[in-house]
N, C-alpha and C positions, 0 to 999 in steps of 0.2 A: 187571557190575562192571568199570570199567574203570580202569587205571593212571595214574596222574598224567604220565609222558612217552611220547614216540612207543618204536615196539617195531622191532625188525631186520626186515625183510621177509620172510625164513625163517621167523623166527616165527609174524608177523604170519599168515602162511598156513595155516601147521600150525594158529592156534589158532581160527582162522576155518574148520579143518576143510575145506578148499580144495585143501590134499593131503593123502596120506594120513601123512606125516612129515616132520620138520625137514629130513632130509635129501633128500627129495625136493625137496621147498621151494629147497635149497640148487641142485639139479642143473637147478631147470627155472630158475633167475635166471643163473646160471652158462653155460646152454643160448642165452640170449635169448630165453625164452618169457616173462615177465615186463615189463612194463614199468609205470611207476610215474609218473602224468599224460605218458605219450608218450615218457619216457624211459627206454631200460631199467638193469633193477633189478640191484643186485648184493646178495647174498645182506644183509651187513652195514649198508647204509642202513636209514636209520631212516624209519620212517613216523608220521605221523600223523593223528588224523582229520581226515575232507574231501577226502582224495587219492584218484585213483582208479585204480584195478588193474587190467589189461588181461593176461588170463593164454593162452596159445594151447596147450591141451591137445593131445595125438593128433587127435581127432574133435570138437575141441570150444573155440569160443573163449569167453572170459566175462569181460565188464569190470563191477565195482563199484564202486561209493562208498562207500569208508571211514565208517560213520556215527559210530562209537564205537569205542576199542580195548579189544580182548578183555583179562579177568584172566588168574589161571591158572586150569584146570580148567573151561573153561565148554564146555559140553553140548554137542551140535551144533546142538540146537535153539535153545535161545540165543543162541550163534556165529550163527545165521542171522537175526535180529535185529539184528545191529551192523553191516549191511551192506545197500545198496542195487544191485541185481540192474540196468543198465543195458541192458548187451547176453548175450543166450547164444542160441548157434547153433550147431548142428549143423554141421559138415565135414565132405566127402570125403575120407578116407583118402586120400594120393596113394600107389601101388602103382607100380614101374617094371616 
């Protein structure tokens, strides 16, 4: 089910199930682990479908393609349907 206009990026992730809360959502755009076709994201921008999401987790980077955007309430398994999986890779923890 997807929304007639684009959604915040914060959102955008939480309901793509991508993190595990808005607010997290909020700290990793805030952080510069987001970026949003090459540019980074701030929590508030707006996305929509066809863009693509480059996120760099702890251990983990993962770029998708926006296929559709999420309603409210949609599943995880659903959520994983309105997005195209490009890159995901495992990283080395850097430890000092």
């Amino acid at each position: 089910m997807s929304e007639a206009g684009p959604l915040r990026v914060d959102v955008l992730l939480h309901r793509l199930c991508l993190t595990r809360s808005r607010s997290e959502a909020k700290a990793a755009c805030e952080s510069g682990a987001v970026t949003i076709d090459g540019r980074p994201a701030r929590p508030a921008d707006l996305v929509g479908a066809g863009r693509r999401i480059h996120i760099r987790y702890p251990a983990r980077i993962l770029e998708v393609e926006l296929l559709e955007l999420p309603g409210k309430g949609v599943s995880k398994k659903a959520a994983r349907d309105l997005y195209r999986v490009i890159t995901d890779e495992r990283v080395r923890e850097e430890r000092f």
